[in-house]
PDB file of N, CA, C and O in Angstrom:
ATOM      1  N   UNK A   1       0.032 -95.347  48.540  1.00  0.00           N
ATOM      2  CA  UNK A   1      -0.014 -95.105  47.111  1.00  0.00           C
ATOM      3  C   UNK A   1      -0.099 -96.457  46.401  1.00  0.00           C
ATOM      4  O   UNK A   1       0.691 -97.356  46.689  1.00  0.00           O
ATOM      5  N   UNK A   2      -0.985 -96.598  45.540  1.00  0.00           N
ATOM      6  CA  UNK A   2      -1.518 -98.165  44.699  1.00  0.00           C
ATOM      7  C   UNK A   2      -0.578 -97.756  43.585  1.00  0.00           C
ATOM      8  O   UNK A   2      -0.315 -96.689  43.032  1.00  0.00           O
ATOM      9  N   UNK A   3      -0.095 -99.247  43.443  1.00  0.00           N
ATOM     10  CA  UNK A   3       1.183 -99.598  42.546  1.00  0.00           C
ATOM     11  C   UNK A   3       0.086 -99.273  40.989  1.00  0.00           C
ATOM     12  O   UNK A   3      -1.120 -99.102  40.810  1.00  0.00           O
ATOM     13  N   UNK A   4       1.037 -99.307  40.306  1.00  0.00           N
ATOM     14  CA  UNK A   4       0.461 -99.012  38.244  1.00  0.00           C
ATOM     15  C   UNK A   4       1.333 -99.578  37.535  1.00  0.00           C
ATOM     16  O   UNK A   4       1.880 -98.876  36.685  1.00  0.00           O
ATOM     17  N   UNK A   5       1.741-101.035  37.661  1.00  0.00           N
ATOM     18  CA  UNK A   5       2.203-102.226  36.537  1.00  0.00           C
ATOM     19  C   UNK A   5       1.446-102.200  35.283  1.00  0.00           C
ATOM     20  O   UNK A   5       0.215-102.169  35.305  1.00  0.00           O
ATOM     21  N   UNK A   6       2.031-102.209  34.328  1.00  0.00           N
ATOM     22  CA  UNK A   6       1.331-102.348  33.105  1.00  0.00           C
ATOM     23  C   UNK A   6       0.873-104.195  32.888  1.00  0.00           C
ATOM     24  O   UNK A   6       1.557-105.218  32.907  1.00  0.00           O
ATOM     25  N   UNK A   7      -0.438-103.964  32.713  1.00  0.00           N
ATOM     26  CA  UNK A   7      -1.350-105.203  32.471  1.00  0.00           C
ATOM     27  C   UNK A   7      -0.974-106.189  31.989  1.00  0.00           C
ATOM     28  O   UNK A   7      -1.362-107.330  32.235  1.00  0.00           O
ATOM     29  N   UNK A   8      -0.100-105.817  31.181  1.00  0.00           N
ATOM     30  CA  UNK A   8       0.668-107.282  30.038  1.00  0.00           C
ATOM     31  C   UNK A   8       1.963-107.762  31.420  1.00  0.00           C
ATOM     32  O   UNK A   8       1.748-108.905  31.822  1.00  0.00           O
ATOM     33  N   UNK A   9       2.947-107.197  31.990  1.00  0.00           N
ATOM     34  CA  UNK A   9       3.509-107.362  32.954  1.00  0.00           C
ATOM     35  C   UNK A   9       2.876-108.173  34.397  1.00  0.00           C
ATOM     36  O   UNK A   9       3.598-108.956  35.014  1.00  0.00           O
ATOM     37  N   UNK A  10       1.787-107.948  34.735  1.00  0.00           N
ATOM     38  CA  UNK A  10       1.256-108.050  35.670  1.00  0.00           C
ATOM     39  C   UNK A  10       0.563-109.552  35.201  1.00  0.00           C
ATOM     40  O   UNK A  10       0.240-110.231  36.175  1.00  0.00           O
ATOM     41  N   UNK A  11       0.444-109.817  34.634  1.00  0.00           N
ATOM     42  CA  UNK A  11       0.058-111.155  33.926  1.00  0.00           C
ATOM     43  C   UNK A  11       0.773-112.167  33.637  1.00  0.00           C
ATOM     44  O   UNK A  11       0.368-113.328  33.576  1.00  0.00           O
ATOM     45  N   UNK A  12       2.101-111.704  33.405  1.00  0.00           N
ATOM     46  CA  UNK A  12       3.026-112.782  33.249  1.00  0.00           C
ATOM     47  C   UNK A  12       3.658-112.698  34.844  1.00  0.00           C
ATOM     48  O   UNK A  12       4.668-113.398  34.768  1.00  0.00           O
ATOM     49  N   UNK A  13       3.605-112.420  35.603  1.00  0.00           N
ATOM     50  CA  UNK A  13       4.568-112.329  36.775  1.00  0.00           C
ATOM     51  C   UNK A  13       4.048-113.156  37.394  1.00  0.00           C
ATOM     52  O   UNK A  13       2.837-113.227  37.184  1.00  0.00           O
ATOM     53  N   UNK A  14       4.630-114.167  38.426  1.00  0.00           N
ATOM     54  CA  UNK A  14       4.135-115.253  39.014  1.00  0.00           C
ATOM     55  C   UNK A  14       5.350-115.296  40.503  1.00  0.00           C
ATOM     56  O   UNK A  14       6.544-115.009  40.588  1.00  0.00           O
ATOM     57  N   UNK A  15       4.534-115.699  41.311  1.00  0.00           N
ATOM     58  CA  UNK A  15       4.988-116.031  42.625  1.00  0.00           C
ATOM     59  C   UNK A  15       6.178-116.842  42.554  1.00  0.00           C
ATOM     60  O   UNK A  15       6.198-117.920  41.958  1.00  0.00           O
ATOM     61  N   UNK A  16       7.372-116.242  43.271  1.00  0.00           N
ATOM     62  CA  UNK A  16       8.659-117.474  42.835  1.00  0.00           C
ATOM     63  C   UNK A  16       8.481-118.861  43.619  1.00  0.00           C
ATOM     64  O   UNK A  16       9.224-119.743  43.188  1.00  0.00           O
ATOM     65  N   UNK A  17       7.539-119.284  44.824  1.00  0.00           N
ATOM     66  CA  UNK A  17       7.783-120.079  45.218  1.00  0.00           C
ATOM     67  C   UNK A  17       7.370-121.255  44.341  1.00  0.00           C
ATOM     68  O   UNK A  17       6.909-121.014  43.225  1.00  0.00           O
ATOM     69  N   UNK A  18       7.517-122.640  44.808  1.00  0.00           N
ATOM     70  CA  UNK A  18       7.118-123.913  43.690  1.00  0.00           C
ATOM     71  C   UNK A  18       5.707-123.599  42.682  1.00  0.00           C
ATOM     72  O   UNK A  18       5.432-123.772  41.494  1.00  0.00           O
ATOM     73  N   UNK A  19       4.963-123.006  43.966  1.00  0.00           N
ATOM     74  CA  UNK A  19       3.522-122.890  43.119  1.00  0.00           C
ATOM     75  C   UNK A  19       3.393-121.703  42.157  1.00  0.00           C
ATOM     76  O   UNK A  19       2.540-121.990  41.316  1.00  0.00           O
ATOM     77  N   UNK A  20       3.773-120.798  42.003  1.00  0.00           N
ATOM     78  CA  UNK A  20       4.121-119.917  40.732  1.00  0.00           C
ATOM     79  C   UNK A  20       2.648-119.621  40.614  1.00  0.00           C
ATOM     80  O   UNK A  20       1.989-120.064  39.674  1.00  0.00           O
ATOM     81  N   UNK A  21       2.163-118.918  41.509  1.00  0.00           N
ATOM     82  CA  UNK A  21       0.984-118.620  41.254  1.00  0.00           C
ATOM     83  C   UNK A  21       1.132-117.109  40.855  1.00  0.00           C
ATOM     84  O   UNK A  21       2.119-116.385  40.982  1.00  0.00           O
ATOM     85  N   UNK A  22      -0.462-116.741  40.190  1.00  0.00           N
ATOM     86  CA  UNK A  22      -0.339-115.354  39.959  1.00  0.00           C
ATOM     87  C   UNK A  22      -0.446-114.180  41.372  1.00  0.00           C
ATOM     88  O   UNK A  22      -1.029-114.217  42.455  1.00  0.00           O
ATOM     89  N   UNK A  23       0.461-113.166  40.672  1.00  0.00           N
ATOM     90  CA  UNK A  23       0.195-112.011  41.852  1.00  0.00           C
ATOM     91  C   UNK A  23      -1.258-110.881  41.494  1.00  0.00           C
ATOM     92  O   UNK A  23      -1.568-110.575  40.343  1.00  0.00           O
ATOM     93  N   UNK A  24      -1.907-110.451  42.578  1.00  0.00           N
ATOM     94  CA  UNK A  24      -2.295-109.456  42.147  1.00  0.00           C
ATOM     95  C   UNK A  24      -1.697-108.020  43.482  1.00  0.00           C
ATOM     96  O   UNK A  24      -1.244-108.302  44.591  1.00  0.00           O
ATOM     97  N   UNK A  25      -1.876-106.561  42.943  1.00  0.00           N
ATOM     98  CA  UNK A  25      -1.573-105.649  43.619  1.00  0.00           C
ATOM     99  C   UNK A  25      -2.361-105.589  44.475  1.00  0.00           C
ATOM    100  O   UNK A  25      -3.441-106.161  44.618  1.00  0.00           O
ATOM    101  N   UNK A  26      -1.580-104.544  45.366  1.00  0.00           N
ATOM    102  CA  UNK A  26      -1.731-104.617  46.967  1.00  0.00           C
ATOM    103  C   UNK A  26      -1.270-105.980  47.958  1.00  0.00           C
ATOM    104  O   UNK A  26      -0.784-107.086  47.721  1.00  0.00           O
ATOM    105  N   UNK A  27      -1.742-105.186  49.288  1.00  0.00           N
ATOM    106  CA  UNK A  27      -1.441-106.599  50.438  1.00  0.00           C
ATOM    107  C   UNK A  27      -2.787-107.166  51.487  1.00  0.00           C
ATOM    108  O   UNK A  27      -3.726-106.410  51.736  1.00  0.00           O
ATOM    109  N   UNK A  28      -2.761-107.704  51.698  1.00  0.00           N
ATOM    110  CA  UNK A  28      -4.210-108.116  52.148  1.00  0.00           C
ATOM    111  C   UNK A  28      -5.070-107.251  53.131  1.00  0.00           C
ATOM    112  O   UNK A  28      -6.290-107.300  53.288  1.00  0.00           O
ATOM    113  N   UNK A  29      -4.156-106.449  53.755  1.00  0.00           N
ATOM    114  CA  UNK A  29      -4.880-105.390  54.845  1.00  0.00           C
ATOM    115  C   UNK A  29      -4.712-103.942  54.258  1.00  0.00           C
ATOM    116  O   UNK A  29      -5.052-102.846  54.702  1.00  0.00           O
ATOM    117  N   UNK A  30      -3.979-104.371  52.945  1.00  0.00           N
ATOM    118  CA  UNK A  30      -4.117-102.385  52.325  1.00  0.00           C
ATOM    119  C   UNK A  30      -3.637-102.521  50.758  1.00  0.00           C
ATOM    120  O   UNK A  30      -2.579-102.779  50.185  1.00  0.00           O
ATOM    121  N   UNK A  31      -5.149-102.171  50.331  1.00  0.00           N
ATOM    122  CA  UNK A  31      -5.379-103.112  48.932  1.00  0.00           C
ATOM    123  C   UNK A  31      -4.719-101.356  48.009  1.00  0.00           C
ATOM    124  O   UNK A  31      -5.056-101.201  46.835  1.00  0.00           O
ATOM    125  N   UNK A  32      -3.995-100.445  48.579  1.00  0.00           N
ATOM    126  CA  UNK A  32      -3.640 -99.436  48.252  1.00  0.00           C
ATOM    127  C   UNK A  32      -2.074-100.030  48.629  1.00  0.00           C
ATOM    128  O   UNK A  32      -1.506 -99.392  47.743  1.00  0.00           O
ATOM    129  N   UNK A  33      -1.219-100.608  49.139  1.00  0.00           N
ATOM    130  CA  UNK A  33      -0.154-100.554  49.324  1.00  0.00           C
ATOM    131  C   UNK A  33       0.950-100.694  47.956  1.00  0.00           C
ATOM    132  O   UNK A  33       0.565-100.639  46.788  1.00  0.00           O
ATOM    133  N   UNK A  34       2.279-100.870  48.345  1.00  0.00           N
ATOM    134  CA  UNK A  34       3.087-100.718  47.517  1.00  0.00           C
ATOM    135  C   UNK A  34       3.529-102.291  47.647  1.00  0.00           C
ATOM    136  O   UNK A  34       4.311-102.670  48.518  1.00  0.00           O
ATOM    137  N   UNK A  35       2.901-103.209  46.619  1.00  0.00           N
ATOM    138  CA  UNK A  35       3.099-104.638  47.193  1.00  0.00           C
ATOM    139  C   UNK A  35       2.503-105.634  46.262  1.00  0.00           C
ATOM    140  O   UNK A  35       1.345-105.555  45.851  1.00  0.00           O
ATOM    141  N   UNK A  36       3.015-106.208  46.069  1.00  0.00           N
ATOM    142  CA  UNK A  36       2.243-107.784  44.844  1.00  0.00           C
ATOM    143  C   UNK A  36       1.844-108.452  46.255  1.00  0.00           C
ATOM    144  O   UNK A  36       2.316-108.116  47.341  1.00  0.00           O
ATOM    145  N   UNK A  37       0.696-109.659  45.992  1.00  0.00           N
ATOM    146  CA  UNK A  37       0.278-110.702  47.021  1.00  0.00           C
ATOM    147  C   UNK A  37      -0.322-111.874  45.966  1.00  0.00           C
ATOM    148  O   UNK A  37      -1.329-111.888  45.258  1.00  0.00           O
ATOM    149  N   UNK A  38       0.947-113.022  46.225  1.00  0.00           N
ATOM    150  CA  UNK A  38       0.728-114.233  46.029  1.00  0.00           C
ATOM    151  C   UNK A  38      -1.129-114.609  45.983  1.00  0.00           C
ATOM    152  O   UNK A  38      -1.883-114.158  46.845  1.00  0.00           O
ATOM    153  N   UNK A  39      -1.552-115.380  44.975  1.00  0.00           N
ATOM    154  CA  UNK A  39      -2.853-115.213  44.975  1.00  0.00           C
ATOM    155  C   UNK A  39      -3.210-116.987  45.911  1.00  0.00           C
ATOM    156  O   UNK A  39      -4.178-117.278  46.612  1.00  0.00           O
ATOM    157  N   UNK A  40      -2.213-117.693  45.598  1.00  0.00           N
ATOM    158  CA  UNK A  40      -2.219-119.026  46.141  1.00  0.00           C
ATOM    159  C   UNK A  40      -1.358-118.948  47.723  1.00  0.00           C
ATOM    160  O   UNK A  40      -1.941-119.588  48.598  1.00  0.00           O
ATOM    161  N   UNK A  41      -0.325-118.391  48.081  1.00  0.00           N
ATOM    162  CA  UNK A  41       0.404-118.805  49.404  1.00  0.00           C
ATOM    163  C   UNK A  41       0.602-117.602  50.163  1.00  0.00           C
ATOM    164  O   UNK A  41       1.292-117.369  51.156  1.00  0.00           O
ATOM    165  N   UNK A  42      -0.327-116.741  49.318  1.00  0.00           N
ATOM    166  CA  UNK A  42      -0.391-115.089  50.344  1.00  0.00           C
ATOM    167  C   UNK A  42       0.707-114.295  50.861  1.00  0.00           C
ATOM    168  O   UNK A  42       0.530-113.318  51.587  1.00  0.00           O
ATOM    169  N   UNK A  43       2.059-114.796  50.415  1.00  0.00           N
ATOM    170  CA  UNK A  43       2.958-114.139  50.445  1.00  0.00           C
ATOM    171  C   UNK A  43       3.178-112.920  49.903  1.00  0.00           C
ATOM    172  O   UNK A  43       3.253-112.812  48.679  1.00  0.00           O
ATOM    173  N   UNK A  44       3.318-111.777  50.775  1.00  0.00           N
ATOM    174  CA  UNK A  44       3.366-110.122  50.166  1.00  0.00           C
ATOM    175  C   UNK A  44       4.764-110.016  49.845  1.00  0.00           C
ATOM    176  O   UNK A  44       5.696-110.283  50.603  1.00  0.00           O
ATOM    177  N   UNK A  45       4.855-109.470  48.267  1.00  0.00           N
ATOM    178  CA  UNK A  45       6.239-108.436  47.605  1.00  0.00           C
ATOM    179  C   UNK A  45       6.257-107.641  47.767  1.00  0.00           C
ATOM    180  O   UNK A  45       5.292-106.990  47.369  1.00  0.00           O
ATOM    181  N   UNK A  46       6.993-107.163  48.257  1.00  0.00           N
ATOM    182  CA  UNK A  46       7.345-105.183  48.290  1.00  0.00           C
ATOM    183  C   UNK A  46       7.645-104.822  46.519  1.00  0.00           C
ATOM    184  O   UNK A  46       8.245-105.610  45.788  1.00  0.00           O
ATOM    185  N   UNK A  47       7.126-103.565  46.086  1.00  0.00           N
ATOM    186  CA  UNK A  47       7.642-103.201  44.969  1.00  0.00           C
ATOM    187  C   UNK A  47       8.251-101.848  45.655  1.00  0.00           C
ATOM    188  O   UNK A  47       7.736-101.206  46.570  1.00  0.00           O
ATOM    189  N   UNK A  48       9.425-101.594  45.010  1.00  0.00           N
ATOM    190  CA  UNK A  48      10.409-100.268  45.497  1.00  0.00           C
ATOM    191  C   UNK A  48      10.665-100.020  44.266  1.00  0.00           C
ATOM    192  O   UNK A  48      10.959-100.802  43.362  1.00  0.00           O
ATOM    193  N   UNK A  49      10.468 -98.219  44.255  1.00  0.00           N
ATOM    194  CA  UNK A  49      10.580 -97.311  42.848  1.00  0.00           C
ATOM    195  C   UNK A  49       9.872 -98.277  41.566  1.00  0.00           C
ATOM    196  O   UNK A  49      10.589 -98.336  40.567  1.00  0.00           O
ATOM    197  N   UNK A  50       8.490 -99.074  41.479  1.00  0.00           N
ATOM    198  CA  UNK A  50       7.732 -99.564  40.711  1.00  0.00           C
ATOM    199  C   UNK A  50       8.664-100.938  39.867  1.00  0.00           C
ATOM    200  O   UNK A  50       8.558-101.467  38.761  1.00  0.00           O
ATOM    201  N   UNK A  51       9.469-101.114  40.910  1.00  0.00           N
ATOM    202  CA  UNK A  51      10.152-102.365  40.582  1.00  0.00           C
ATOM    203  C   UNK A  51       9.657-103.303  41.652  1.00  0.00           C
ATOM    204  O   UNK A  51       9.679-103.033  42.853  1.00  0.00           O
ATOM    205  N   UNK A  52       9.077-104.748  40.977  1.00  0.00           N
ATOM    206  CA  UNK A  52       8.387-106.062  41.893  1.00  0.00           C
ATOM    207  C   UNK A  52       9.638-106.525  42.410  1.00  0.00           C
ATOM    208  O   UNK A  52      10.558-106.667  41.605  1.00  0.00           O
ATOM    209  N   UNK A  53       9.864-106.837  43.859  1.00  0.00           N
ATOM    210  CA  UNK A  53      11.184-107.456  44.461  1.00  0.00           C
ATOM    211  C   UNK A  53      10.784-108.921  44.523  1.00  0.00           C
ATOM    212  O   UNK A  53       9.978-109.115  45.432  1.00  0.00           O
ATOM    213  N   UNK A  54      10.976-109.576  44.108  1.00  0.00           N
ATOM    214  CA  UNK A  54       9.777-111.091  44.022  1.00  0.00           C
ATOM    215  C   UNK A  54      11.282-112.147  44.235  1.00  0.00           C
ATOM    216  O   UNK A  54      11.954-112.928  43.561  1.00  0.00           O
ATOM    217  N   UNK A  55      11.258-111.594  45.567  1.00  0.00           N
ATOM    218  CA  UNK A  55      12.711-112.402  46.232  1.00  0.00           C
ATOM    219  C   UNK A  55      11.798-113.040  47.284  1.00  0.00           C
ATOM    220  O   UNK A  55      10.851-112.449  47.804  1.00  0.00           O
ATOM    221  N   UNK A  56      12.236-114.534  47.602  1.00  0.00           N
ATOM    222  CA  UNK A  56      11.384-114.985  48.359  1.00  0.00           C
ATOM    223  C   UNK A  56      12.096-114.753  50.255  1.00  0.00           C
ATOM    224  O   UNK A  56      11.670-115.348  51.245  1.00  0.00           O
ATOM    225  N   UNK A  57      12.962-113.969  50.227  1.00  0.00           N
ATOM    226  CA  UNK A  57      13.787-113.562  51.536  1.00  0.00           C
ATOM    227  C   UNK A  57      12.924-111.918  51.581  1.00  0.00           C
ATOM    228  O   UNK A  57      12.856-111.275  52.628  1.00  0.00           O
ATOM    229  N   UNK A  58      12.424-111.512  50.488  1.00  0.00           N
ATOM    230  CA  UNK A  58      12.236-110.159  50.872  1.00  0.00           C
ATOM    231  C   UNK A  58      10.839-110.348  50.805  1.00  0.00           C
ATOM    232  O   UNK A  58      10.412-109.301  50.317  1.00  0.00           O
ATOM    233  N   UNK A  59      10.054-110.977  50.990  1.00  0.00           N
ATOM    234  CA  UNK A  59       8.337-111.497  50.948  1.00  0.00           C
ATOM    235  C   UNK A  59       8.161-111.627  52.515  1.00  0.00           C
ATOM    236  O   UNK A  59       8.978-112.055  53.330  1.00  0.00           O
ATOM    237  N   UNK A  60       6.659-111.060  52.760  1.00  0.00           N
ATOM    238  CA  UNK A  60       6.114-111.017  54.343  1.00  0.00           C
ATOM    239  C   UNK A  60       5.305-112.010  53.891  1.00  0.00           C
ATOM    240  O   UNK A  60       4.513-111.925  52.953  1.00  0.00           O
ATOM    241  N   UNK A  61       5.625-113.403  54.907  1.00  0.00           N
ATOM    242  CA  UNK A  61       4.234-114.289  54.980  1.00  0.00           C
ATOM    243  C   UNK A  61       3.012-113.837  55.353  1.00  0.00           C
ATOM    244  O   UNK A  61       2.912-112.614  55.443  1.00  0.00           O
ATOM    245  N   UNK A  62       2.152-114.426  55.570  1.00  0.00           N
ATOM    246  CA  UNK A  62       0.669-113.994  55.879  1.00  0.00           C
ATOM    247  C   UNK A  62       0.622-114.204  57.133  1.00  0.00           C
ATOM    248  O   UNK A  62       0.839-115.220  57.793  1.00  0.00           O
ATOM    249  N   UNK A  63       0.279-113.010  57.459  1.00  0.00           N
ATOM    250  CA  UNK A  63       0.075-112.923  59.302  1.00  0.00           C
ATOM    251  C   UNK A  63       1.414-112.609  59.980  1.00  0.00           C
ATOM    252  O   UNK A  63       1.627-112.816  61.174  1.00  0.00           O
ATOM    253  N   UNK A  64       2.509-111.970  58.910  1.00  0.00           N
ATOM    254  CA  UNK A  64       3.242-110.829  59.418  1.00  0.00           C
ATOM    255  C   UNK A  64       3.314-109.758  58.694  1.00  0.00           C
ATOM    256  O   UNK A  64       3.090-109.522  57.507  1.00  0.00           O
ATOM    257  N   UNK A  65       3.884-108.740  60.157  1.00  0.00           N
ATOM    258  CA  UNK A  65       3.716-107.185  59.680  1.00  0.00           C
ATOM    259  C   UNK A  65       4.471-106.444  59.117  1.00  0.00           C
ATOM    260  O   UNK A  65       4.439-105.214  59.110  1.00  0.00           O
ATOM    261  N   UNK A  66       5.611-107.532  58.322  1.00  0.00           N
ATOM    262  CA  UNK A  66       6.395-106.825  57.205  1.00  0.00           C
ATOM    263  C   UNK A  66       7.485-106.332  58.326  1.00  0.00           C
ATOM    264  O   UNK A  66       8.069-105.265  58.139  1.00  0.00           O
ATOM    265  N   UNK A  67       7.680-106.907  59.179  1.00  0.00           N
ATOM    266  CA  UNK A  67       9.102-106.659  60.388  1.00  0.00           C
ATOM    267  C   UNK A  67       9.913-107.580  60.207  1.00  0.00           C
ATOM    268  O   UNK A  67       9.655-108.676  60.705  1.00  0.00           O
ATOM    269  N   UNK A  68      10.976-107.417  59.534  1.00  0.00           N
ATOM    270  CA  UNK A  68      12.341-108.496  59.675  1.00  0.00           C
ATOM    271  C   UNK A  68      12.825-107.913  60.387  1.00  0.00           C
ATOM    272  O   UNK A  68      13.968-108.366  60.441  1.00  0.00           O
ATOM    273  N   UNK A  69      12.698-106.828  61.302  1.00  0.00           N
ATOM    274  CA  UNK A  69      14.058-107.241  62.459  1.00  0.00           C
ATOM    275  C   UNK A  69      13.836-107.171  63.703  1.00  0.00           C
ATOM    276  O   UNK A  69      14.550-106.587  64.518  1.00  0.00           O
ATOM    277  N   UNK A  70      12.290-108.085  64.045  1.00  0.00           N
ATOM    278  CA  UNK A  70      12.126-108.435  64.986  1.00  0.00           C
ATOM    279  C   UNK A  70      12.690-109.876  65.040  1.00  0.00           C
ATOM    280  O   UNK A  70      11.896-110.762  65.355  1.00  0.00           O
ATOM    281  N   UNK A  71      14.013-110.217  64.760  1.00  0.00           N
ATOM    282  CA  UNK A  71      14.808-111.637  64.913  1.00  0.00           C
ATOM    283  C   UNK A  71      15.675-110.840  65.875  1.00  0.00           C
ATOM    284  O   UNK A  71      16.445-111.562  66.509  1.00  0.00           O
ATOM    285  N   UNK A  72      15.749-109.630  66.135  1.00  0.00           N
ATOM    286  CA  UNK A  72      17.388-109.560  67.135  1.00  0.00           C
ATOM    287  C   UNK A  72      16.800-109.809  68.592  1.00  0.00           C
ATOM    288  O   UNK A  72      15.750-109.362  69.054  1.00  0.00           O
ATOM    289  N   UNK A  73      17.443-110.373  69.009  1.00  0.00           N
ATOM    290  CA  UNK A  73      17.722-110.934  70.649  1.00  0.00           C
ATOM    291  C   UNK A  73      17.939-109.963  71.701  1.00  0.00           C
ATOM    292  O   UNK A  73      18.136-110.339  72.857  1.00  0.00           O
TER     293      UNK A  73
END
């Protein structure tokens, strides 16, 4: 399901890392997902219940599959 941010929102929102770049919706392999993507460092946001989580602990770098808990041993 493709996210529906209102335009004025989606314009001011910017990537938290240094470079504060703009986001646009979706994620790079599913331009329908539930997800902002860094337009400069390709880092994917999850949005949950049409809220942007633009936590840089809750962001999938580029060239992962959105698995944090493939860290357990």
């Amino acid at each position: 399901m493709a996210i529906t941010l209102d335009a004025q929102l989606l314009e001011i929102l910017a990537c938290p890392s240094p470079d504060h770049a703009p986001l646009r919706p979706g994620a790079p392999d599913d331009p329908e997902a539930d997800a902002l993507t860094c337009t400069e460092c390709g880092r994917v946001y999850p949005v949950r219940d049409g809220i942007p989580v633009l936590l840089l602990d809750e962001a999938t770098l580029p060239g992962e599959h959105g698995n944090s808990d493939a860290d357990s041993a």
